[in-house]
N, CA, C and O atoms as a GROMACS GRO file, in nm:
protein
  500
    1UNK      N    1 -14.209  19.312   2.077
    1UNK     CA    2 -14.337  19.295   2.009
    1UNK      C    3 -14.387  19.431   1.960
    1UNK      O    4 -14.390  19.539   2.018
    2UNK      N    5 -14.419  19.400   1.853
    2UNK     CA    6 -14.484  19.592   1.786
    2UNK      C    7 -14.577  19.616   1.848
    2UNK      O    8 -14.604  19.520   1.921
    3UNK      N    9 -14.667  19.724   1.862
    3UNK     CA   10 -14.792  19.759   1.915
    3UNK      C   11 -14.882  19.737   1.784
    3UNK      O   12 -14.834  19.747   1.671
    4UNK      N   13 -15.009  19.707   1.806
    4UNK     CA   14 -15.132  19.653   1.754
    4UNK      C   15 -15.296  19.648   1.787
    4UNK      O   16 -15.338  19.615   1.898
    5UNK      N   17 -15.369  19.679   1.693
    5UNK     CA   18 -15.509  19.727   1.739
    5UNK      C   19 -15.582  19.623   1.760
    5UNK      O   20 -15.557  19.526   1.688
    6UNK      N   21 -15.656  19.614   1.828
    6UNK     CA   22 -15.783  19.532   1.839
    6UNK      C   23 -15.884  19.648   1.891
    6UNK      O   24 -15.869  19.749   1.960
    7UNK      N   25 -16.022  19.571   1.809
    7UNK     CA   26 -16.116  19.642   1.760
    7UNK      C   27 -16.256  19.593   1.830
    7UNK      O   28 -16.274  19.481   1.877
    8UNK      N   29 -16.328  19.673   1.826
    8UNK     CA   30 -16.478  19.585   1.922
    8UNK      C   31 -16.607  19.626   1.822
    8UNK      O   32 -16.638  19.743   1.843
    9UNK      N   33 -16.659  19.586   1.757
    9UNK     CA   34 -16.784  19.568   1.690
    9UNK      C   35 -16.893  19.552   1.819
    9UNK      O   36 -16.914  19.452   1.888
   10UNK      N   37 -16.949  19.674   1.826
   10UNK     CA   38 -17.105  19.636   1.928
   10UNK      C   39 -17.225  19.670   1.859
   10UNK      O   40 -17.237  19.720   1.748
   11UNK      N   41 -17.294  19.642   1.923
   11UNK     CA   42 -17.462  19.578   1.805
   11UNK      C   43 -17.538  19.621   1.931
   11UNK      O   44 -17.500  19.604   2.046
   12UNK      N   45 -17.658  19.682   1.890
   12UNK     CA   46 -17.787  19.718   2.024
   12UNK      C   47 -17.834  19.614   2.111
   12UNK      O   48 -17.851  19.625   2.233
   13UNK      N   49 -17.856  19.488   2.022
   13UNK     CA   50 -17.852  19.366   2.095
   13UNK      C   51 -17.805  19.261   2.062
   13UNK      O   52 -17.822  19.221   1.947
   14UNK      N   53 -17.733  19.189   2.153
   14UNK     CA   54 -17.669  19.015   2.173
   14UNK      C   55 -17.457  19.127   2.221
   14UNK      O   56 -17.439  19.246   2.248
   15UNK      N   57 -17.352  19.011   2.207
   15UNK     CA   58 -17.259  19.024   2.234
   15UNK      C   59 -17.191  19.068   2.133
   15UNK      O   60 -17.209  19.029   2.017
   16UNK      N   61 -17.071  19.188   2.184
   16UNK     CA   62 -16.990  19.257   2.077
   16UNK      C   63 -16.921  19.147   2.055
   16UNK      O   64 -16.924  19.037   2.110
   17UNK      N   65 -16.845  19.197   1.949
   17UNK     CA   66 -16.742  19.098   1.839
   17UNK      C   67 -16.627  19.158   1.824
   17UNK      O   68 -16.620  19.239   1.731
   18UNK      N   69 -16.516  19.137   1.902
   18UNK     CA   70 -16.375  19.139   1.939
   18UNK      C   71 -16.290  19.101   1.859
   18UNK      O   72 -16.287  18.979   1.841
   19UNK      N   73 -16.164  19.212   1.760
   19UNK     CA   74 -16.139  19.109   1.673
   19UNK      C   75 -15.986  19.182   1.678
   19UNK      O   76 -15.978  19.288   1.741
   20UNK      N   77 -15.862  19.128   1.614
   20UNK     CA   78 -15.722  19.155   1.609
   20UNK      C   79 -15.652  19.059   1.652
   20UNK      O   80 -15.703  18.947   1.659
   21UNK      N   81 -15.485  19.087   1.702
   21UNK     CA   82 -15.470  19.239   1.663
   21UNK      C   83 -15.383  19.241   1.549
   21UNK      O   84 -15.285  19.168   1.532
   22UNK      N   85 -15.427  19.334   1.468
   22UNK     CA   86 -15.352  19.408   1.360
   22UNK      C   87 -15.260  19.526   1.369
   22UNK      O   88 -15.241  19.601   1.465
   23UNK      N   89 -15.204  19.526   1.247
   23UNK     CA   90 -15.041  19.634   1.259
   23UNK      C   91 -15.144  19.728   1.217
   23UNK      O   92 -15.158  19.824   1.293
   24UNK      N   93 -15.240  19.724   1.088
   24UNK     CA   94 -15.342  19.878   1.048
   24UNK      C   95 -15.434  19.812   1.001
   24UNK      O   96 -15.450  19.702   0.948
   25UNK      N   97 -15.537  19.960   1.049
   25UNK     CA   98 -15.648  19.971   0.982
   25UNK      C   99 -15.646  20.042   0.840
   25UNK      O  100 -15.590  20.150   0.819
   26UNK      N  101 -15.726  19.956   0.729
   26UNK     CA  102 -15.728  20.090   0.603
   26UNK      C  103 -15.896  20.089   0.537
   26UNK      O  104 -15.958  19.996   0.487
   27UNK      N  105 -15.930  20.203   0.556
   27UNK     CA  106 -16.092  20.225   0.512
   27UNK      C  107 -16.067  20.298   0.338
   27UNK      O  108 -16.026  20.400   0.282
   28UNK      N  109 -16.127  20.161   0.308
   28UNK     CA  110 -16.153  20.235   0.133
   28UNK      C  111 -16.267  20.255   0.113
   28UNK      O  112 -16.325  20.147   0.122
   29UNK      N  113 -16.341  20.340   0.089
   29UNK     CA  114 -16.424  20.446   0.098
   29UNK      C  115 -16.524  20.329   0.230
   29UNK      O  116 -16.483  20.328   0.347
   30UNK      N  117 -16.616  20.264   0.201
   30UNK     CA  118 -16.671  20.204   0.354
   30UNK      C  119 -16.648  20.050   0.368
   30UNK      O  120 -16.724  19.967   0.418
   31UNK      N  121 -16.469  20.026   0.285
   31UNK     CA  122 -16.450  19.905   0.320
   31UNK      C  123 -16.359  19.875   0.385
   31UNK      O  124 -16.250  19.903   0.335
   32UNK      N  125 -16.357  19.819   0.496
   32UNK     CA  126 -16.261  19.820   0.623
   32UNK      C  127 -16.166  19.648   0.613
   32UNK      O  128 -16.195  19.529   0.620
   33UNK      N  129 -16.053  19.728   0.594
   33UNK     CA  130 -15.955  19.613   0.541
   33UNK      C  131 -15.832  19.635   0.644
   33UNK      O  132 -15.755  19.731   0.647
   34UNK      N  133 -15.833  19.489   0.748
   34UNK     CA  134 -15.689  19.519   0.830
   34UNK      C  135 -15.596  19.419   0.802
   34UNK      O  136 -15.650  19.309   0.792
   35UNK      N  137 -15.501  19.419   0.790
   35UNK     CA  138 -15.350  19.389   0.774
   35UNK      C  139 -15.385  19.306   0.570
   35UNK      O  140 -15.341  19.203   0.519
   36UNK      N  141 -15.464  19.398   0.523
   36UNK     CA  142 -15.468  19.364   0.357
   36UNK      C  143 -15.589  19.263   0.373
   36UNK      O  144 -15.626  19.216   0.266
   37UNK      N  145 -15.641  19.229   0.459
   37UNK     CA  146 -15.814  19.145   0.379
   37UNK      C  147 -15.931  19.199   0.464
   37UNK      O  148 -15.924  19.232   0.583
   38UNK      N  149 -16.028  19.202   0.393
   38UNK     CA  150 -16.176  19.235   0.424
   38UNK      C  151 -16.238  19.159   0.529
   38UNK      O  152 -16.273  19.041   0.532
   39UNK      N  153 -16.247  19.295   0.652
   39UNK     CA  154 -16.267  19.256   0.752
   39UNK      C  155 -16.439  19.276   0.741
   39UNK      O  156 -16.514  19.178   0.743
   40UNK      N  157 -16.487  19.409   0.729
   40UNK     CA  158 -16.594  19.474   0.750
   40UNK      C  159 -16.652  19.539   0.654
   40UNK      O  160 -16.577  19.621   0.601
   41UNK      N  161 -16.770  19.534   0.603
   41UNK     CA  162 -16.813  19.694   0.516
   41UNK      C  163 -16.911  19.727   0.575
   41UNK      O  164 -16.982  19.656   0.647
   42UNK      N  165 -16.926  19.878   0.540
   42UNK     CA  166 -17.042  19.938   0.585
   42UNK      C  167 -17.130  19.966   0.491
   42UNK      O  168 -17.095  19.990   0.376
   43UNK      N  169 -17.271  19.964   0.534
   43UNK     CA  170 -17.394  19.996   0.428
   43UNK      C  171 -17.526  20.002   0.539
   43UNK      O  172 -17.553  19.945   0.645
   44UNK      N  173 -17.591  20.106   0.453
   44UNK     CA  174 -17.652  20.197   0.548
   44UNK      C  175 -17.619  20.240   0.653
   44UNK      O  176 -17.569  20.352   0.658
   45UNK      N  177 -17.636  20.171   0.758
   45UNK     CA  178 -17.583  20.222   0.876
   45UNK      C  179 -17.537  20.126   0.974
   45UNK      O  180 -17.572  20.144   1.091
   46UNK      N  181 -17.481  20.052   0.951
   46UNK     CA  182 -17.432  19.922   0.991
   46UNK      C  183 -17.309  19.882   0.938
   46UNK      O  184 -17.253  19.921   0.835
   47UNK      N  185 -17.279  19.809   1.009
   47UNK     CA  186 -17.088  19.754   0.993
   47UNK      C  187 -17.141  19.618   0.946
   47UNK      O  188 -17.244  19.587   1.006
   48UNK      N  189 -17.098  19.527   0.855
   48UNK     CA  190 -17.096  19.342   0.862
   48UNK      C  191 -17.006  19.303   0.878
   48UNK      O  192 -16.901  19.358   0.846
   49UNK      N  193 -17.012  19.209   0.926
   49UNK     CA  194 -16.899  19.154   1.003
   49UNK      C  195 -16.917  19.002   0.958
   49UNK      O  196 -16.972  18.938   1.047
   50UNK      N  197 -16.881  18.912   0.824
   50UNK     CA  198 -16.896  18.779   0.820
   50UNK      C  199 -17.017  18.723   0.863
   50UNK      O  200 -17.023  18.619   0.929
   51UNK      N  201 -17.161  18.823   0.808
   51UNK     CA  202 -17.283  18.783   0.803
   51UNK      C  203 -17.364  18.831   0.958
   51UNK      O  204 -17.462  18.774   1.007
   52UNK      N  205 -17.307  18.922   1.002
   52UNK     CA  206 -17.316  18.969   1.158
   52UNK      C  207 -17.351  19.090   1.089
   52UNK      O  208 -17.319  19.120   0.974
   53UNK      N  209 -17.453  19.192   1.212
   53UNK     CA  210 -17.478  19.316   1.168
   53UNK      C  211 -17.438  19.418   1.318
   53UNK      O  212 -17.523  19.432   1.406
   54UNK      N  213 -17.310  19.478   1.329
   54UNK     CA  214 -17.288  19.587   1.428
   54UNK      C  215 -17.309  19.720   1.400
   54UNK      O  216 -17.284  19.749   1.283
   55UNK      N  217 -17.363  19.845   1.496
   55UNK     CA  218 -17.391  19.981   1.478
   55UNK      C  219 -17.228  20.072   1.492
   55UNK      O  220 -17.199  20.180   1.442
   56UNK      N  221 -17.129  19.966   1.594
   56UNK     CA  222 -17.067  20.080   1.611
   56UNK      C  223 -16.933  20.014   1.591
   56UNK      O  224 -16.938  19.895   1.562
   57UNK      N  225 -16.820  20.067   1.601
   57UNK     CA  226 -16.641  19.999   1.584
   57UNK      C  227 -16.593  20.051   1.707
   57UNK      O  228 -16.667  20.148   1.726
   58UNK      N  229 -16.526  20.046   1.787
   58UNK     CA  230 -16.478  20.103   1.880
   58UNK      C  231 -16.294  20.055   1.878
   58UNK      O  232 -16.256  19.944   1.840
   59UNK      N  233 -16.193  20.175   1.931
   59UNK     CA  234 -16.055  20.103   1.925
   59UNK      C  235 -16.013  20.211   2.056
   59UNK      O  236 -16.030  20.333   2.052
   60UNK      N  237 -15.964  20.147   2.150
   60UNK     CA  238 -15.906  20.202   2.251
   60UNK      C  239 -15.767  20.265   2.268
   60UNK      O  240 -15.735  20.367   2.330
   61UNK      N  241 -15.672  20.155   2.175
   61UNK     CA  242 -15.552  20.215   2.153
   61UNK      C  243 -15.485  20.382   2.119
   61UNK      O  244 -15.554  20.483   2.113
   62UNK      N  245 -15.400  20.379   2.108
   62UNK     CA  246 -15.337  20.530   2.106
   62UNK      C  247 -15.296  20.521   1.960
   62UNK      O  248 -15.219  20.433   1.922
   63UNK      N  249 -15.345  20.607   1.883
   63UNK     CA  250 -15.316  20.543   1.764
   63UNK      C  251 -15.324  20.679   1.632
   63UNK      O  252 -15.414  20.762   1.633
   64UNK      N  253 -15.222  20.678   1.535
   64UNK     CA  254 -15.193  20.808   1.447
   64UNK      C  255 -15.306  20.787   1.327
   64UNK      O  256 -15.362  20.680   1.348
   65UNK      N  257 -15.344  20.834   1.241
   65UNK     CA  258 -15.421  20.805   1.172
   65UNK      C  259 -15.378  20.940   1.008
   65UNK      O  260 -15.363  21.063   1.004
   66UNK      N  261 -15.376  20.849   0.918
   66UNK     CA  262 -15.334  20.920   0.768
   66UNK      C  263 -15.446  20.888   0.641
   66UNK      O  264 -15.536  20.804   0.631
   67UNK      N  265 -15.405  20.974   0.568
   67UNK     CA  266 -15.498  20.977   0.439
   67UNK      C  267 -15.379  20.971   0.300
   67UNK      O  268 -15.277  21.037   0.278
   68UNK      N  269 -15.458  20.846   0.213
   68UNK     CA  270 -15.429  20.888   0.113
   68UNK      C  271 -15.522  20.846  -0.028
   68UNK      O  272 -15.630  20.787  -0.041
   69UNK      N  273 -15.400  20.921  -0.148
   69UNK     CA  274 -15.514  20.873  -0.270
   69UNK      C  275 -15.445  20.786  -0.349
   69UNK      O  276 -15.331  20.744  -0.331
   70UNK      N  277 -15.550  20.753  -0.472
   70UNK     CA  278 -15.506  20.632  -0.546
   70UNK      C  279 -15.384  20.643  -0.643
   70UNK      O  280 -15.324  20.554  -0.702
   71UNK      N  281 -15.365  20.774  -0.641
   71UNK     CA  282 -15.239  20.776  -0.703
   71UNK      C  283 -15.100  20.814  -0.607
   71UNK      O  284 -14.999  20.866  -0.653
   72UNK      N  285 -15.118  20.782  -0.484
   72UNK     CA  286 -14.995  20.751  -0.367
   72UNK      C  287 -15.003  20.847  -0.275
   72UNK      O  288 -14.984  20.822  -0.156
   73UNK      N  289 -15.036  20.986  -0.326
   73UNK     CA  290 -15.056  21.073  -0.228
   73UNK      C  291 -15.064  21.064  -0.137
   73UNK      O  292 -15.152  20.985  -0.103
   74UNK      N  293 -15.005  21.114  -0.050
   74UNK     CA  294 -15.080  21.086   0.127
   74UNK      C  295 -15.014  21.231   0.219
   74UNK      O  296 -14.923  21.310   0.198
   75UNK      N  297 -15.101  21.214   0.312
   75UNK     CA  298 -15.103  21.302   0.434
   75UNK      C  299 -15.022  21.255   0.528
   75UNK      O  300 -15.034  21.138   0.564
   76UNK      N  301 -14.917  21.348   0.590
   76UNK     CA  302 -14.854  21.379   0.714
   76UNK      C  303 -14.963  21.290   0.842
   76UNK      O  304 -15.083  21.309   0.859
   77UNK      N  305 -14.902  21.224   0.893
   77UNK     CA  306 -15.002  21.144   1.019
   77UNK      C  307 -15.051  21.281   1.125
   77UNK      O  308 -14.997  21.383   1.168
   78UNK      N  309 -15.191  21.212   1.136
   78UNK     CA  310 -15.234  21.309   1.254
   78UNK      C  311 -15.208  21.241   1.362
   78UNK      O  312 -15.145  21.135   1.352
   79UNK      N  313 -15.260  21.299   1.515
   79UNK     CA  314 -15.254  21.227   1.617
   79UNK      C  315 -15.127  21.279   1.699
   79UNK      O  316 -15.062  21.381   1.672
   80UNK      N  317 -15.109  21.207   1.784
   80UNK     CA  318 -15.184  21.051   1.848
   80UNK      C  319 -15.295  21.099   1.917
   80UNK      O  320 -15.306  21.203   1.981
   81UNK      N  321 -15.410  20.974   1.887
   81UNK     CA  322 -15.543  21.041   1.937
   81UNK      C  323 -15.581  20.905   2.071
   81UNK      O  324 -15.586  20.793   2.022
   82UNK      N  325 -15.595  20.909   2.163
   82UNK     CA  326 -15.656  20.791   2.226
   82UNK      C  327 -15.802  20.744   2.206
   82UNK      O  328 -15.906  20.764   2.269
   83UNK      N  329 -15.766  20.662   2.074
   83UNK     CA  330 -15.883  20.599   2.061
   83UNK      C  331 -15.958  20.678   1.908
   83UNK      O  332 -15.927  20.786   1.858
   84UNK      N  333 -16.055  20.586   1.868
   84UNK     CA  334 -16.139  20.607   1.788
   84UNK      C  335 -16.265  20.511   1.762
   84UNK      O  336 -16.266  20.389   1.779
   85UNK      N  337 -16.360  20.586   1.721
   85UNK     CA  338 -16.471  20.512   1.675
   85UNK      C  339 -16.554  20.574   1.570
   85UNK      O  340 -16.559  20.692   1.535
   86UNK      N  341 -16.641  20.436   1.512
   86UNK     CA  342 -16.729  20.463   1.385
   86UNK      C  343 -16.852  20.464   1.437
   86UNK      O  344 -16.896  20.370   1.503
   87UNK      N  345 -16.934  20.594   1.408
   87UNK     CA  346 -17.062  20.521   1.422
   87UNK      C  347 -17.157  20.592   1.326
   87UNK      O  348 -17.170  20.712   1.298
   88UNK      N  349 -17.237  20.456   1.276
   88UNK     CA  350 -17.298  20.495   1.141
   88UNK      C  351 -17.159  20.515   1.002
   88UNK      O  352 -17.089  20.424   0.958
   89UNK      N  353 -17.156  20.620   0.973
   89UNK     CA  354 -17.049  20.664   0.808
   89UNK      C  355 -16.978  20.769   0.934
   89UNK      O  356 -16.943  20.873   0.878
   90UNK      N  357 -16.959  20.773   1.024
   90UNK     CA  358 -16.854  20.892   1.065
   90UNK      C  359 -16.781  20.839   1.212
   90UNK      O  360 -16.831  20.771   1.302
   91UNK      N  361 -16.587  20.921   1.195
   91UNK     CA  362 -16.532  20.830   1.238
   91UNK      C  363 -16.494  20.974   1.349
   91UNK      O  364 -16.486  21.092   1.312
   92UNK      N  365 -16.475  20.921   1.497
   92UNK     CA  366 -16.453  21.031   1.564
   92UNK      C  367 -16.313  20.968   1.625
   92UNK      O  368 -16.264  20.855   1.625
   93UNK      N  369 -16.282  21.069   1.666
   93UNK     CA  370 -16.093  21.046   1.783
   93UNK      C  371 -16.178  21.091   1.909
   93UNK      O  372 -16.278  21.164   1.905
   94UNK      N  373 -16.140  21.054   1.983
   94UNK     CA  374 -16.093  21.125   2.169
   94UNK      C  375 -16.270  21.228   2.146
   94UNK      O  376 -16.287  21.348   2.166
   95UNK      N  377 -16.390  21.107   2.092
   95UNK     CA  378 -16.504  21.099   2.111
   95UNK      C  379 -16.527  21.258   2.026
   95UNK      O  380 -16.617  21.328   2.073
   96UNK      N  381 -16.451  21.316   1.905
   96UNK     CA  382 -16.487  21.444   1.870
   96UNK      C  383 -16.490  21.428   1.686
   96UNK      O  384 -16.384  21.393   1.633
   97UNK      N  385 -16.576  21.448   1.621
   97UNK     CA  386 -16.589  21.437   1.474
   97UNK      C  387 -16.435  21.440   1.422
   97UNK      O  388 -16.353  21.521   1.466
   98UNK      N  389 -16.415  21.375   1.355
   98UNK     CA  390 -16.297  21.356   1.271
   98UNK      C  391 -16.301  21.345   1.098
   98UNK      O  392 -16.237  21.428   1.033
   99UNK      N  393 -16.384  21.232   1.025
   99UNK     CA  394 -16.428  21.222   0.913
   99UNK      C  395 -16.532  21.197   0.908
   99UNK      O  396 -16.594  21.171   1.011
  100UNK      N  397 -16.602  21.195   0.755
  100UNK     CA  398 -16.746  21.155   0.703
  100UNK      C  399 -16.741  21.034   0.573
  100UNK      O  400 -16.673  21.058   0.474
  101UNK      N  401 -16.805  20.928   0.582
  101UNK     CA  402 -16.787  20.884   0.474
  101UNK      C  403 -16.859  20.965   0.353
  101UNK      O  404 -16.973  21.007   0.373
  102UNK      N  405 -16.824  20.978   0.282
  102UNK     CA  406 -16.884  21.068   0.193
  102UNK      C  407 -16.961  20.990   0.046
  102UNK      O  408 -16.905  21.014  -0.061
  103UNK      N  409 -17.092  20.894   0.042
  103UNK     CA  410 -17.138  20.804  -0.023
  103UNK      C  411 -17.119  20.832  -0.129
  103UNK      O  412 -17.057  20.748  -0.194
  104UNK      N  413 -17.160  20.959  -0.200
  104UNK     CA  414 -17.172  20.986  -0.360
  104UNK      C  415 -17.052  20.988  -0.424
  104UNK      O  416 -17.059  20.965  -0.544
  105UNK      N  417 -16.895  21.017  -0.358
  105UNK     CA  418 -16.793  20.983  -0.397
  105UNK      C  419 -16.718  20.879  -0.365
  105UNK      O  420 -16.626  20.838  -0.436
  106UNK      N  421 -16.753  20.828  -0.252
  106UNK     CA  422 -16.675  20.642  -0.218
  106UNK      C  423 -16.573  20.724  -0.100
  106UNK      O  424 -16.497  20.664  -0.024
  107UNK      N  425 -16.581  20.791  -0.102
  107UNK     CA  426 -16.423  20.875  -0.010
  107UNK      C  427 -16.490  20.875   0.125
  107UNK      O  428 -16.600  20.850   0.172
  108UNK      N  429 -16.335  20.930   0.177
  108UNK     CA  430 -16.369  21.012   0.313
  108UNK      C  431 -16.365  21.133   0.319
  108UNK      O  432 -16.274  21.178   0.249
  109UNK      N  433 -16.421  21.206   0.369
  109UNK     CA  434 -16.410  21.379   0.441
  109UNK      C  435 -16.358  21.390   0.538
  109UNK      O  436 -16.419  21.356   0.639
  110UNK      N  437 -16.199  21.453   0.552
  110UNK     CA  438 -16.150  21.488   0.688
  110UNK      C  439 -16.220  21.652   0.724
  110UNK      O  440 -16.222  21.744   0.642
  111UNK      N  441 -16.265  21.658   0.841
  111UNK     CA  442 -16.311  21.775   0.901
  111UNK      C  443 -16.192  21.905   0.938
  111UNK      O  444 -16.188  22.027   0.950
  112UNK      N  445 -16.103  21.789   0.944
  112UNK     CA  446 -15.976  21.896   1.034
  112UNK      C  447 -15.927  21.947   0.891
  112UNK      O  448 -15.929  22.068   0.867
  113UNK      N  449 -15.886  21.863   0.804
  113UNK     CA  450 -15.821  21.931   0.669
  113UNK      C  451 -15.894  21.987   0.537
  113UNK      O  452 -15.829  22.050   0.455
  114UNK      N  453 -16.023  21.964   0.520
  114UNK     CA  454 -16.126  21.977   0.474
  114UNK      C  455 -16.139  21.963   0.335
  114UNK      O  456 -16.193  22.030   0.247
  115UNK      N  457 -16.062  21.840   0.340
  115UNK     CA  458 -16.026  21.823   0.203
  115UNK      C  459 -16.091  21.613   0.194
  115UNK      O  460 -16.086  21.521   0.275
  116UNK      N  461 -16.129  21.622   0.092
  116UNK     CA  462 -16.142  21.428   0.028
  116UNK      C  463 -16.043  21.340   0.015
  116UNK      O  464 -15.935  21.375  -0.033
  117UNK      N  465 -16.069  21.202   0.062
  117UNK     CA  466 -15.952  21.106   0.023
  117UNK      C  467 -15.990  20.989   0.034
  117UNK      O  468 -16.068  20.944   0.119
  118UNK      N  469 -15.936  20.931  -0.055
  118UNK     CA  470 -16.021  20.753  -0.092
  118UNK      C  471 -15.960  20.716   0.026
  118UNK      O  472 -16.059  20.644   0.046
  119UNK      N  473 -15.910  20.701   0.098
  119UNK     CA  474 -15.821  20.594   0.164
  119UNK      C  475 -15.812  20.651   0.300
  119UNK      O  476 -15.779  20.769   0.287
  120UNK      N  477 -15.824  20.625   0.411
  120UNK     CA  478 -15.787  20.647   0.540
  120UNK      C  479 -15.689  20.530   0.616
  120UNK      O  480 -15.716  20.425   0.560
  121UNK      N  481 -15.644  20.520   0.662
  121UNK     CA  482 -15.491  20.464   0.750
  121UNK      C  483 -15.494  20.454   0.887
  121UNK      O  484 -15.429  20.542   0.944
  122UNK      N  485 -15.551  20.369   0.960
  122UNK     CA  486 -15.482  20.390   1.095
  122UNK      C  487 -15.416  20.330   1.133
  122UNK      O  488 -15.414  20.221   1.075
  123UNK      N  489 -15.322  20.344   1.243
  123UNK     CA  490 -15.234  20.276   1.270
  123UNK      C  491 -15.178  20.308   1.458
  123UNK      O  492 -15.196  20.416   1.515
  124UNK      N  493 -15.122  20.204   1.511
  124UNK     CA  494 -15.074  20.214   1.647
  124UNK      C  495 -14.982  20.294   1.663
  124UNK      O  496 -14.872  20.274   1.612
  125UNK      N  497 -15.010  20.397   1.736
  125UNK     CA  498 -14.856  20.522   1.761
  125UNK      C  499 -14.765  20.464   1.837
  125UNK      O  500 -14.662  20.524   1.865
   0.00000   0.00000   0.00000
């Protein structure tokens, strides 16, 4: 069996929302699409979830994570990080800043490479 993410959507109040598992995650600029359909978007500061409103994403797994752009480009995998989460527009590893969604361009901001990219990748190491 391959390895695969499952994901936890939690909200300040009522019960998180448990969802997978998928082979990847892919964030186009704050639209969160796993194994190719629209799981989640973000706006303002909130995740939706199929008419649901969560603050945070949480993923426990061990898991590499890549960037790329619309014309194929992509980044060397980082990682393996145990774990990641969103909260609000910014995505941390092993609970330490990682990216920013970056609104005025649709992208992400990696911190570590300090460079823009429409597309982020995660995936199970």
């Amino acid at each position: 069996m391959s390895p695969s993410l499952f994901i936890t959507f939690a909200r300040k109040a009522g019960p998180p929302l448990d969802k997978g598992p998928y082979a990847e995650i892919r964030l186009e600029g704050e639209v969160m699409r796993c194994d190719g359909a629209v799981l989640a978007t973000h706006r303002g500061r909130e995740w939706r979830v199929g008419g649901e409103q969560f603050t945070r994403v949480q993923c426990d797994a061990v898991v590499v994570i890549h960037f790329e752009r619309l014309d194929g480009r992509a980044t060397g995998p980082a990682g393996p990080f145990s774990g990641f989460s969103f909260q609000d527009g910014v995505a941390f590893v092993e609970h330490r800043l990682f990216a920013v969604a970056d609104r005025s361009i649709g992208d992400w901001y990696c911190h570590e490479q300090g460079q823009h990219w429409q597309i982020m990748v995660i995936r199970p190491a």
